[in-house]
C-alpha positions in Angstrom: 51.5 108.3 104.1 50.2 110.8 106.8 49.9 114.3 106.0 51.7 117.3 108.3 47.6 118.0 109.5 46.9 114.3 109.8 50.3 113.8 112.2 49.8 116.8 114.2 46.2 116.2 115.2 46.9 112.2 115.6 49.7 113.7 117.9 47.7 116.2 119.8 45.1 113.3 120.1 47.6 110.6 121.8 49.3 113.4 123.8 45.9 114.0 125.4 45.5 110.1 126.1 48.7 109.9 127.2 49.0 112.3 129.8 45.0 111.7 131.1 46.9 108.1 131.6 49.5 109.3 133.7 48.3 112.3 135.4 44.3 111.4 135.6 40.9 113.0 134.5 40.5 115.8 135.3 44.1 117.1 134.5 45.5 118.9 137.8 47.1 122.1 137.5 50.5 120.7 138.9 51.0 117.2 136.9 53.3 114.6 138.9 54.6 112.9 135.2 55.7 114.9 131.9 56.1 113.1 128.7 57.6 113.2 125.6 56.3 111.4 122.5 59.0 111.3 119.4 57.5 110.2 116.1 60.1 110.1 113.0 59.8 108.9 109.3 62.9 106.2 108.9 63.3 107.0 106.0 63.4 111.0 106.6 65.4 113.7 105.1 68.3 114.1 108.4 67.4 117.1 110.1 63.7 117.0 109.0 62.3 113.6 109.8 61.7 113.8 113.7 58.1 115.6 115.4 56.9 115.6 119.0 54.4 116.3 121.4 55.0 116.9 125.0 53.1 118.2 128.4 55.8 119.9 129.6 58.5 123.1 128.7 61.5 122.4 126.4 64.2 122.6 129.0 62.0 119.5 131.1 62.5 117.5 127.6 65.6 118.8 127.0 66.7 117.1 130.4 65.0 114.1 130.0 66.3 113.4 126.5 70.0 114.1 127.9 69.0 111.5 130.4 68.0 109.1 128.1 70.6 109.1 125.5 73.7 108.8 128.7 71.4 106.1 129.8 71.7 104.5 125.8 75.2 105.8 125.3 76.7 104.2 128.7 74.8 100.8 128.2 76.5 97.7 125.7 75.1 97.6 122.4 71.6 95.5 122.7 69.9 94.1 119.7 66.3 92.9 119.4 62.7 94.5 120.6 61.3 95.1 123.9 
């Protein structure tokens, strides 16, 4: 099981990967791609279970999210893995 201090600096670690991925080395002041990462215990207490990491402001996430889940609301149930 991962500690809150081992989660946040794995998190801080792939969120540094992940945008040098998308947005290149050196990072430019003005990035083209923002990103979200979500990680969540399963088995979590409701309300307590979800963290994340992003390279962009809370209303940019809050948008994308909204996106995301009309794009997974509107769209027939689906079952297996990508």
């Amino acid at each position: 099981m991962m500690t809150d201090s081992h989660t946040k600096d794995l998190m801080q670690a792939m969120a540094q990967a992940i945008d040098e991925a998308i947005n290149g080395r050196p990072l430019p002041a003005e990035k083209q791609f923002g990103f979200v990462l979500l990680i969540f215990a399963k088995d979590g207490e409701a309300g307590n279970r979800t963290n994340y990491v992003s390279n962009c402001d809370r209303r940019d996430i809050l948008a994308a999210l909204k996106e995301i889940t009309a794009r997974f609301e509107g769209q027939a149930a689906q079952s297996g893995r990508a």
